[in-house]
C-alpha positions in Angstrom: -18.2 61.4 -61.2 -14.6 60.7 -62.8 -14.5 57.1 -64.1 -11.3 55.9 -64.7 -9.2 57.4 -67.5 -5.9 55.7 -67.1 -5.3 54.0 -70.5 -5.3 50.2 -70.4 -2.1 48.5 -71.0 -2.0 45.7 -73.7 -1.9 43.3 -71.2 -3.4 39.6 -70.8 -5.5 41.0 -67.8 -6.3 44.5 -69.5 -7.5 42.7 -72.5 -9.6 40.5 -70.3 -11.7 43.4 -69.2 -14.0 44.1 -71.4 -15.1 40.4 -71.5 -15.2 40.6 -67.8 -17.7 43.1 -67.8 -19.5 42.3 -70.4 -20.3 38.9 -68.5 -21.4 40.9 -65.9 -24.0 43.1 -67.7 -25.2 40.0 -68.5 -27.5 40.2 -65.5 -30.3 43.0 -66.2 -30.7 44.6 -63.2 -26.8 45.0 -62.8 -26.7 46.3 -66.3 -29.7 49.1 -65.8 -28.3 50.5 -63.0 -24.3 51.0 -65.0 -26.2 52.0 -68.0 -28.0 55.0 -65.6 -24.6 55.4 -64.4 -23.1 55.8 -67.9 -26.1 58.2 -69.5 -25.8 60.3 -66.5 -22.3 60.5 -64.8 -19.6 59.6 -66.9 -19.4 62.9 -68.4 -18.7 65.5 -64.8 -16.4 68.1 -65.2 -15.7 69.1 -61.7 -13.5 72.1 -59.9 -13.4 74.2 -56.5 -14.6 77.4 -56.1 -13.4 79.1 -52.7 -16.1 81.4 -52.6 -15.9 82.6 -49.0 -12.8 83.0 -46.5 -14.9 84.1 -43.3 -16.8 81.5 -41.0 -19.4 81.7 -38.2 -17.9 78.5 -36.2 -14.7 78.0 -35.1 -14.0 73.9 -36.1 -11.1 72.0 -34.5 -8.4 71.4 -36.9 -10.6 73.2 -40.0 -9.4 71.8 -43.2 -9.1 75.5 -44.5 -8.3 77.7 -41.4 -5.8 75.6 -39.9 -3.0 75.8 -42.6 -1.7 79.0 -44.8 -3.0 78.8 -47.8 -5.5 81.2 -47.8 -3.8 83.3 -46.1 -2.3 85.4 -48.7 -5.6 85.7 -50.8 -7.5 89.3 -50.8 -11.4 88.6 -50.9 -12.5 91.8 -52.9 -13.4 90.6 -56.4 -16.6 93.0 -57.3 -19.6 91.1 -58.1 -19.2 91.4 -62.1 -15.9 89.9 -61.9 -17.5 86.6 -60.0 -20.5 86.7 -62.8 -17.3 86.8 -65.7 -15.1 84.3 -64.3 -18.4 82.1 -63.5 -19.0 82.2 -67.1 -15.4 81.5 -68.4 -15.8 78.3 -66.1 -19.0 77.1 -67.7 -17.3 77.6 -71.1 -14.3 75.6 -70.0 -16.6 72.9 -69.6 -17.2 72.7 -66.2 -20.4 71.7 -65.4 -20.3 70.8 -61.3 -18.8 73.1 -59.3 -17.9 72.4 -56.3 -18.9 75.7 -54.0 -16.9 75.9 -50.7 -14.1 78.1 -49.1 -14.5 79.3 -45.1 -18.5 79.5 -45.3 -20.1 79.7 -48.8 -23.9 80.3 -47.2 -22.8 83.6 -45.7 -22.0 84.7 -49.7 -25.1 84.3 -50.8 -25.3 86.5 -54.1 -22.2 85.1 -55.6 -23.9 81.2 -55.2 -26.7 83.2 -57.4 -24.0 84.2 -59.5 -22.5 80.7 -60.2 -26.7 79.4 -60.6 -26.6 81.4 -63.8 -23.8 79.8 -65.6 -24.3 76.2 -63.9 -27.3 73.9 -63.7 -25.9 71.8 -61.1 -23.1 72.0 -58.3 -22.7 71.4 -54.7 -22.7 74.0 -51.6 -20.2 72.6 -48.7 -22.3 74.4 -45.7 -22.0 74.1 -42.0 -25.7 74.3 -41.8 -26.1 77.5 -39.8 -27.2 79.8 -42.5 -30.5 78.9 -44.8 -29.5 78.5 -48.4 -32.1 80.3 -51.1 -34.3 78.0 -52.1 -34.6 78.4 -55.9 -30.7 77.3 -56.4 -30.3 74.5 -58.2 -27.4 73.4 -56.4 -27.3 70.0 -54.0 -25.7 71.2 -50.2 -23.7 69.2 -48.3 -24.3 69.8 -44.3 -21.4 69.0 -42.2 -22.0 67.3 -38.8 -19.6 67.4 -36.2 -21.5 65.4 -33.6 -24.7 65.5 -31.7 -26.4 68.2 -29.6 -23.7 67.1 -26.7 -20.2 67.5 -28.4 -21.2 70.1 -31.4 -20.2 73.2 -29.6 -16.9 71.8 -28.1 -16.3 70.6 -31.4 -17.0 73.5 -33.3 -17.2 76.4 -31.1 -20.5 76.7 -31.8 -23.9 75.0 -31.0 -24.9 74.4 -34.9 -26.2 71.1 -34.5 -30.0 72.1 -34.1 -29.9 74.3 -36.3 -28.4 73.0 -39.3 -31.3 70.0 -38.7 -33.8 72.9 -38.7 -32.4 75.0 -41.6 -32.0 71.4 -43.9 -34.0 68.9 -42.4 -36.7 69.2 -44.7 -34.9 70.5 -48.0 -34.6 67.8 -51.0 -31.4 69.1 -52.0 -29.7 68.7 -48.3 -27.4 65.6 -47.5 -26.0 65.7 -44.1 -22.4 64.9 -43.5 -21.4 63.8 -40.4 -17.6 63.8 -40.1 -16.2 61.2 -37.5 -13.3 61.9 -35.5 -11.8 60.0 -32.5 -14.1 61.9 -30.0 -16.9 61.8 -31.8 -17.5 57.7 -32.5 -20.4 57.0 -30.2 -22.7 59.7 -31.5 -22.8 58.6 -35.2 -25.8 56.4 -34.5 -27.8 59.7 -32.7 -27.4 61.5 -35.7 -28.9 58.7 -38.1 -31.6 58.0 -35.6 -32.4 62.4 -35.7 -31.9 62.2 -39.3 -34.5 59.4 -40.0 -36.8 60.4 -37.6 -36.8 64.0 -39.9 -36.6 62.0 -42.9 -33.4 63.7 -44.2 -30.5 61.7 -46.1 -27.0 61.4 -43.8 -23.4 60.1 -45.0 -20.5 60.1 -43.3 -16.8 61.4 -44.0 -13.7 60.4 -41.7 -11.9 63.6 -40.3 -8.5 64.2 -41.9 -6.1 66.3 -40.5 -4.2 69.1 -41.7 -0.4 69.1 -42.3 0.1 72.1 -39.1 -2.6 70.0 -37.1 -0.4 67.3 -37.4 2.7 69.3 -36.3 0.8 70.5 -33.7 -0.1 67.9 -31.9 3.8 66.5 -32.5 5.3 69.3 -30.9 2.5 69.7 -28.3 1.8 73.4 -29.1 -0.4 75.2 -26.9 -4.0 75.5 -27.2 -5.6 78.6 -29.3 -9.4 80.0 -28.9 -9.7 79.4 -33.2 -8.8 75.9 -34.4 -6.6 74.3 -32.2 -8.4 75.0 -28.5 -9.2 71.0 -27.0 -6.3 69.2 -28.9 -3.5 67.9 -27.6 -0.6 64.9 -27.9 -3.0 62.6 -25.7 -6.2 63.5 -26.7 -7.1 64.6 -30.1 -9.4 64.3 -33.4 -6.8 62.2 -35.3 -7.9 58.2 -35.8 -6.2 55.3 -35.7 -5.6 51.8 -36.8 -8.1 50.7 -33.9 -10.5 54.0 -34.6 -11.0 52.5 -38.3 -11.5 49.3 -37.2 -14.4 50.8 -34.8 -15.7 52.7 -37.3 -16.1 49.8 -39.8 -17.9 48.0 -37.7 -20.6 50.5 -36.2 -21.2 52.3 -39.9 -21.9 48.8 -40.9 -24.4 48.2 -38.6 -26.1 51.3 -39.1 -26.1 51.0 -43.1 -28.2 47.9 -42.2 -30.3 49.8 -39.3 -31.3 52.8 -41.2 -31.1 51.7 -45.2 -33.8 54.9 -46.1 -31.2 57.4 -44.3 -27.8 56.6 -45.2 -26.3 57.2 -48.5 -23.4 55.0 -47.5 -22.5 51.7 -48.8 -20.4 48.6 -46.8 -18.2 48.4 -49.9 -17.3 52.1 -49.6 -16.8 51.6 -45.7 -14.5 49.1 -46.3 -12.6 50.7 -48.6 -12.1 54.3 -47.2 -11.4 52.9 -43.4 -8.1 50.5 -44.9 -6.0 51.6 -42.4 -2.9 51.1 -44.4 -4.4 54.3 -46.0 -5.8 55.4 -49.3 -3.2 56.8 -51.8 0.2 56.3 -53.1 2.4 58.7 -51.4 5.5 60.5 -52.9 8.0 60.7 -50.5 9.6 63.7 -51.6 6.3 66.0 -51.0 4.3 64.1 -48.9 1.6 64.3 -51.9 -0.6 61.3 -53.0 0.3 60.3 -56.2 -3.1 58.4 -57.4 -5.7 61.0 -55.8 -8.2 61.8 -58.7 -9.1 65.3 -57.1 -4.8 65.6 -57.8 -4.8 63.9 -61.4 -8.2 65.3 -63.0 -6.7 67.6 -65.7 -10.0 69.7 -65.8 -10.1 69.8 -61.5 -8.1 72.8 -60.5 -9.0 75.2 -57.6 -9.9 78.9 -57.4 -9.5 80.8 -54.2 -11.5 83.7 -53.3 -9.1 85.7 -55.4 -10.0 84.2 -58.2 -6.1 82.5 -58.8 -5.7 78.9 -59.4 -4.0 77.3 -57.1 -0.6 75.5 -57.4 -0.9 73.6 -54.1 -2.4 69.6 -54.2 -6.2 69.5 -54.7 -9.0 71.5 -53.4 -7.6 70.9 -50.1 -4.4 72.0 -49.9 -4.0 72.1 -46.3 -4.6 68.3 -45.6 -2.2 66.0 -45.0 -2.5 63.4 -48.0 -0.9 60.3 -45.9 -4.2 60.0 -43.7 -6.7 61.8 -45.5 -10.0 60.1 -46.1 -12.5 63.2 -46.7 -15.2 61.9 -48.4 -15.1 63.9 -51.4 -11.8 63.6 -52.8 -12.3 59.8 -51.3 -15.4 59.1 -53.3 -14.2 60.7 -56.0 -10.8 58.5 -56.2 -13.0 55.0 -55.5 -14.9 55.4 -58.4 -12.4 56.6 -60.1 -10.4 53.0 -59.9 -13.1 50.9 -61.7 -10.8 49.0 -63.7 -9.6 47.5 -60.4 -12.9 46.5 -59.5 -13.2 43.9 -63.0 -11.6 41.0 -61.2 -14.8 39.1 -60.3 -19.2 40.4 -60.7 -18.4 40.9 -56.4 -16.1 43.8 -57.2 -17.9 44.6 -59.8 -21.2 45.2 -58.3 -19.2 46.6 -54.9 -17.7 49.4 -58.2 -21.4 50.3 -58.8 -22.7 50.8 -55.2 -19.7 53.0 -54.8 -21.1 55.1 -58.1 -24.1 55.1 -56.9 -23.5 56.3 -53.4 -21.5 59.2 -55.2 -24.0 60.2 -57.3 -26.8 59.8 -54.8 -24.6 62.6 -52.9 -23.4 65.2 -55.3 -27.1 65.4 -57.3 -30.3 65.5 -54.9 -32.3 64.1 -57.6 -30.3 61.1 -58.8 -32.9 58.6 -57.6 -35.9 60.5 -60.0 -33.7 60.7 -62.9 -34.6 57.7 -65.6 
């Protein structure tokens, strides 16, 4: 988890923090749970592996299909290559790797590979492939809906199965990613996922750059990622989408606390419709993204070259993205802006907490 870096200016208000929160970890409780925060986060070194660049499903407006930048990247790096670069990763002080790409599950001996050089990481699965059970990595589901919009959604009915693959798994957390179709069947997959007793967040769907154009220039449909979009009816959210959201993901924090890993200060935060980043308007780029300003965060494609493009995904379009990755990431990040009162303060650690609750399956056992 990245905590904010930025150095503090010798300001009235920067010199004020520190006895801001130091009269906030006045309260115990408040002051045990940012202690466990400090021991065992403050110290992530993450980056993004693209370990795969084929995919079983066929998602509408995929983050890394729909969009060129894997295009011109060979996936034929032998097996002791993977092991070596693995290992120059560890010793470059990584020590969360982020495993991802088209579909990482269906590469299953190079997420063995990565197991020997880290003891934790995260797996970004759509759910349709069982993961071996002695990696010690935490996997991230995605959910595109329920059992009656999955398949138009993805081309592919995955939804049962990724709920039978990961259902019962400790290391799972389901992701379900709401779009503008896909709104009213966020509480059916938090009533499936606590009747299973699995753990369930949600991300906001965040178009590409060329789904973006497409939809602009009304292209014609595809049979990949572009088949049920269109300039009147597509994935894309707006103003009033977030405003819907808001409301419904707060009612189900409150409906299903033992589910969700998802807290109403988070909600708030990531569904601003004004949106999430500073933007240079030369590149389109978000200036203040931490997955963008981590010095340490670079990411790999499945030709083992770092890429020069954004953050670990380059095909999004940065003005409206709110995946919950690089979103979580960049929330946390800001924790001198949440020193103002013990409100923002304690809003700042629920955001931490939800973070680390997600990206390390056994956060709630550790001391």
């Amino acid at each position: 988890m990245p905590f904010d870096s930025t150095a503090a200016t010798r300001s009235e208000a920067a010199l004020a923090r520190p006895r801001r929160l130091a009269a906030y970890l006045r309260d115990p409780e408040l002051a045990a749970r940012h202690a466990k925060l400090r021991r065992h986060a403050a110290n992530i070194v993450g980056s993004n592996y693209d370990i795969s660049r084929v995919c079983n499903l066929r998602c509408e407006g995929c983050l890394f299909f729909e969009g060129s930048d894997y295009v011109s990247h060979a996936d034929e790096k032998s097996e002791a290559e993977w092991d070596a670069f693995f290992a120059e990763e560890a010793a470059r002080g990584v020590n969360l790797p982020y495993l991802a790409g088209a579909e990482p599950a269906l590469q299953r001996q190079r997420l063995h590979l990565a197991a020997k050089h880290f003891r934790r990481g995260v797996i970004f699965t759509n759910g349709t492939v069982p993961i071996d059970l002695d990696l010690p990595f935490t996997i991230h589901v995605s959910l595109w809906g329920a059992e009656d919009d999955t398949a138009r959604l993805r081309g592919g009915d995955s939804f049962e199965r990724a709920l039978r693959n990961f259902a019962g798994d400790p290391r799972a957390r389901f992701v379900y990613t709401v779009n503008a179709q896909n709104i009213g069947n966020a509480r059916r997959a938090a009533e499936l996922c606590a009747e299973l007793g699995a753990r369930l967040t949600f991300s906001l769907f965040s178009p590409t750059t060329l789904y973006r154009w497409k939809i602009a220039q009304a292209a014609p449909n595809d049979d990949a990622y572009f088949r049920i979009s269109g300039p009147q009816q597509n994935l894309a959210l707006d103003a009033a989408h977030l405003d819907e959201i808001r409301a419904l993901l707060d009612r189900l924090i409150d409906e299903f606390p033992d589910t969700l890993i998802y807290t109403k200060a988070y909600n708030r935060w990531v569904t601003n419709p004004a949106g999430l980043y500073r933007i240079d308007p030369a590149t389109g780029w978000a200036l203040d993204c931490e997955t963008r300003r981590a010095s340490h965060h670079r990411h790999f494609r499945t030709d083992l070259t770092s890429s020069d493009s954004k953050c670990c995904s380059p095909n999004v379009d940065c003005r409206d993205c709110r995946a919950y990755a690089m979103a979580s990431g960049t929330a946390v990040s800001r924790f001198k802006r949440f020193l103002g009162s013990e409100r923002d303060f304690r809003d700042w650690v629920d955001m931490a907490e939800q973070w680390c609750r997600l990206f390390f399956y056994d956060w709630d056992e550790l001391d």
